[in-house]
C-alpha positions in Angstrom: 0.0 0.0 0.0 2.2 2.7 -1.2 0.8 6.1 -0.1 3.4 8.7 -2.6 0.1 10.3 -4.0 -0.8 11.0 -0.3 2.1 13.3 0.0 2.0 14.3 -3.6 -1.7 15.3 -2.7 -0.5 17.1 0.7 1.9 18.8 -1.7 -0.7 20.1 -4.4 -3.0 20.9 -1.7 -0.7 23.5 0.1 -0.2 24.8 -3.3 3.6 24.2 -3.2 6.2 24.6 -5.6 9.3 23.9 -4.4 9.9 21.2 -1.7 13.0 18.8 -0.9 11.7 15.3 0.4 14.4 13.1 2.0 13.4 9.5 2.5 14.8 7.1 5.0 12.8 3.9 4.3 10.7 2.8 1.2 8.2 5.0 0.8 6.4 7.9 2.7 4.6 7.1 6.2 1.1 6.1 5.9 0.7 8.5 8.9 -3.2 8.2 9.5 -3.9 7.3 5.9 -4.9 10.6 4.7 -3.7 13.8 3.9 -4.8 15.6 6.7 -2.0 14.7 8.9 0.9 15.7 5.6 -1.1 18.9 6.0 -0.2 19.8 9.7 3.5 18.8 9.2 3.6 21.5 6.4 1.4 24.0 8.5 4.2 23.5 11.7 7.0 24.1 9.0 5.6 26.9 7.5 5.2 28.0 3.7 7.8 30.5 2.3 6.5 32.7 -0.9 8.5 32.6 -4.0 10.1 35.6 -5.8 9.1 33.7 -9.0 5.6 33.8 -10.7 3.7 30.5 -10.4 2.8 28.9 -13.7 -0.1 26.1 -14.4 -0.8 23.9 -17.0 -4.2 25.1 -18.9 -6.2 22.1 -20.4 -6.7 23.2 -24.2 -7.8 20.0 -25.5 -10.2 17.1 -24.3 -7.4 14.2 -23.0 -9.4 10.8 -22.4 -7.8 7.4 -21.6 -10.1 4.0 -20.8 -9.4 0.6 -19.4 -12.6 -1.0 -19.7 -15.3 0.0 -18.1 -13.1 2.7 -16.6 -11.5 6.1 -17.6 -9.8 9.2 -17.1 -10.2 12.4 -18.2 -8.7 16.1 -18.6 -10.7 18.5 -20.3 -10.3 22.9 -20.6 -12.5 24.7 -17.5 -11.9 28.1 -16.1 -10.8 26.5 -12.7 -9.8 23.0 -11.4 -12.0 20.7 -10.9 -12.5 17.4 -9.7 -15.4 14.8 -10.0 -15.3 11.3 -9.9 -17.9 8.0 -9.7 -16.9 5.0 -7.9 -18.5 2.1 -7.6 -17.5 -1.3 -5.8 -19.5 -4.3 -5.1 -19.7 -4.3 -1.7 -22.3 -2.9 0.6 -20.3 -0.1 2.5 -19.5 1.1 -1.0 -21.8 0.6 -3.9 -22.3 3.5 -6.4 -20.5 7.0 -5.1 -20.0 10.0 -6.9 -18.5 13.3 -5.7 -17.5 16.8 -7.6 -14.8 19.2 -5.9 -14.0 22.5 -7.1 -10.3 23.0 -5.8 -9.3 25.0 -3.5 -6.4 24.6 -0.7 -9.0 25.5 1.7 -11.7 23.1 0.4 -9.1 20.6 0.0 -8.3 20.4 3.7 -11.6 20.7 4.8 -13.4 18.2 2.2 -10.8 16.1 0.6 -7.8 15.4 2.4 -9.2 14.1 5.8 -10.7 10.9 3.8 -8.6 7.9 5.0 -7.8 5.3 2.4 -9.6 2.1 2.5 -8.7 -1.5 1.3 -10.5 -4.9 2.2 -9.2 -7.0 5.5 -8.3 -10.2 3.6 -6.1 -8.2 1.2 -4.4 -6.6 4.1 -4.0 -9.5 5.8 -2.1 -11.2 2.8 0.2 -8.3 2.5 0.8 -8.0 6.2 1.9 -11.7 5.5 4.1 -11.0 2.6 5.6 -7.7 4.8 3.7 -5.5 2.6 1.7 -2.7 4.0 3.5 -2.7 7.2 2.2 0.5 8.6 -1.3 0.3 7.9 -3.7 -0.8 10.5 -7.2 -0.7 11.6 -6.5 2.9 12.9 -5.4 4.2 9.9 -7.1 2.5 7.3 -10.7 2.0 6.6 -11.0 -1.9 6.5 -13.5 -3.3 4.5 -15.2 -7.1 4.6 -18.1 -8.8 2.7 -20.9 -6.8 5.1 -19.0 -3.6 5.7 -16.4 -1.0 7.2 -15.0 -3.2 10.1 -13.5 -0.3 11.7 -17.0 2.3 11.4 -15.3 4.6 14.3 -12.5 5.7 12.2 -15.0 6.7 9.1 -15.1 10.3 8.7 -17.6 10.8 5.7 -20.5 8.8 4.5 -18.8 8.7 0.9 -15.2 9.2 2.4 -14.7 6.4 -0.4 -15.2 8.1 -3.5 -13.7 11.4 -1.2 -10.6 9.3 -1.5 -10.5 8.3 -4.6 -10.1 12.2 -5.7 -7.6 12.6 -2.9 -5.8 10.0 -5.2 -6.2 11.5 -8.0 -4.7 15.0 -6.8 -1.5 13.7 -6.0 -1.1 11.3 -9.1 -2.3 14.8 -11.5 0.9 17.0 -9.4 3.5 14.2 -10.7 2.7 17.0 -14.1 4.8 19.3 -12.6 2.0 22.5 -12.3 -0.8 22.8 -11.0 -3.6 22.5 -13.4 -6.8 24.7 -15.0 -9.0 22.2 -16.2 -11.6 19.5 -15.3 -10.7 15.9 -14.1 -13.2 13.2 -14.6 -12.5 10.1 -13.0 -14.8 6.7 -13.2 -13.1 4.0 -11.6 -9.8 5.1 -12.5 -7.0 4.3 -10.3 -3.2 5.0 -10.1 -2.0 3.2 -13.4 -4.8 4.7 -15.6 -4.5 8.6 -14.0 -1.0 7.9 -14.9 -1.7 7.0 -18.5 -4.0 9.8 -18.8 -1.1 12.4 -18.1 1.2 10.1 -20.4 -1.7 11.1 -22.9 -1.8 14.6 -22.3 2.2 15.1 -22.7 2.0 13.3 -25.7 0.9 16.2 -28.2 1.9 19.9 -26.6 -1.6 20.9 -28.4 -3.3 19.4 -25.6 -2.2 22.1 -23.0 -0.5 25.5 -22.5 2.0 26.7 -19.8 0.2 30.2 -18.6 1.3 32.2 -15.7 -1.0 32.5 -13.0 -1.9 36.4 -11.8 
């Protein structure tokens, strides 16, 4: 359970554009499996201005990748936004859909408290494989055939789907700016949001590099 798009997410929330992160393990800490708690580590350090202007990628061009019955999508807006439908076939999830109009204020209060989720048996077998090592039932939403195991860690009644376009934040900063456009996600995860901005790179007529006022 790798959680780099957590901190890529805590990153993109802040709205920051030059950070140095040095590693002493694997990967980042799964902290308590949201952004949230990235968030309040930046906050403590405190955020420096730049003397440079801050540039953004601005969507020109409908971008759409598919996988099935899954895709991604970047297409031109005014502003960022964010709106994906999930849908899992289990009880505690089922059909959820959410839209998010970005903000770093919205994003701390709406998106980045949503803990990531996953179902017991599959963190079981990775715990057995010494996968996944710091997640745990008070970190992660755990998930079996009749619902959350753990309900007293659940912050949202779609925290799922919440999560989903926590996800999808941090994989959309590995672009290197922030972006003006619209993200549509349905049942996309990591590999496909990554193909999408593969897509998008892939003829410079899809975007523009603008400066931001």
């Amino acid at each position: 359970m790798g959680v780099i798009e957590h901190l890529m997410a805590a990153v993109a929330g802040a709205e920051l554009d030059d950070l140095t992160v040095t590693l002493d393990g694997p990967e980042p800490p799964i902290l308590d499996g949201d952004v949230l708690s990235y968030l309040h580590l930046i906050e403590e350090a405190g955020l420096k201005p730049q003397p440079a202007p801050r540039t953004a990628l601005k969507i020109r061009r409908e971008v759409r990748v598919a996988d099935g019955g899954a895709h991604a999508a970047l297409s031109p807006a005014p502003s960022l936004t964010y709106d994906f439908l999930l849908e899992y076939d289990t009880p505690a999830i089922g059909r959820q859909h959410y839209s998010f109009a970005f903000s770093s204020a919205a994003f701390r209060e709406l998106i980045a408290p949503a803990r990531t989720f996953g179902f017991l048996k599959d963190l079981e077998a990775l715990n057995r494989m010494n996968l996944a090592r710091g997640a745990s039932l008070d970190n992660t939403l755990a998930l079996d055939e009749s619902g959350v195991v753990n309900t007293d860690r659940q912050r949202f009644a779609d925290e799922f789907v919440r999560h989903k376009i926590l996800d999808a934040v941090g994989d959309m900063a590995l672009a290197g700016h922030p972006l003006i456009g619209r993200f549509e996600g349905v049942r996309s995860g990591h590999g496909l949001n990554n193909r999408l901005l593969r897509a998008l790179f892939a003829d410079p007529g899809n975007y523009e590099l603008v400066t931001l006022p």
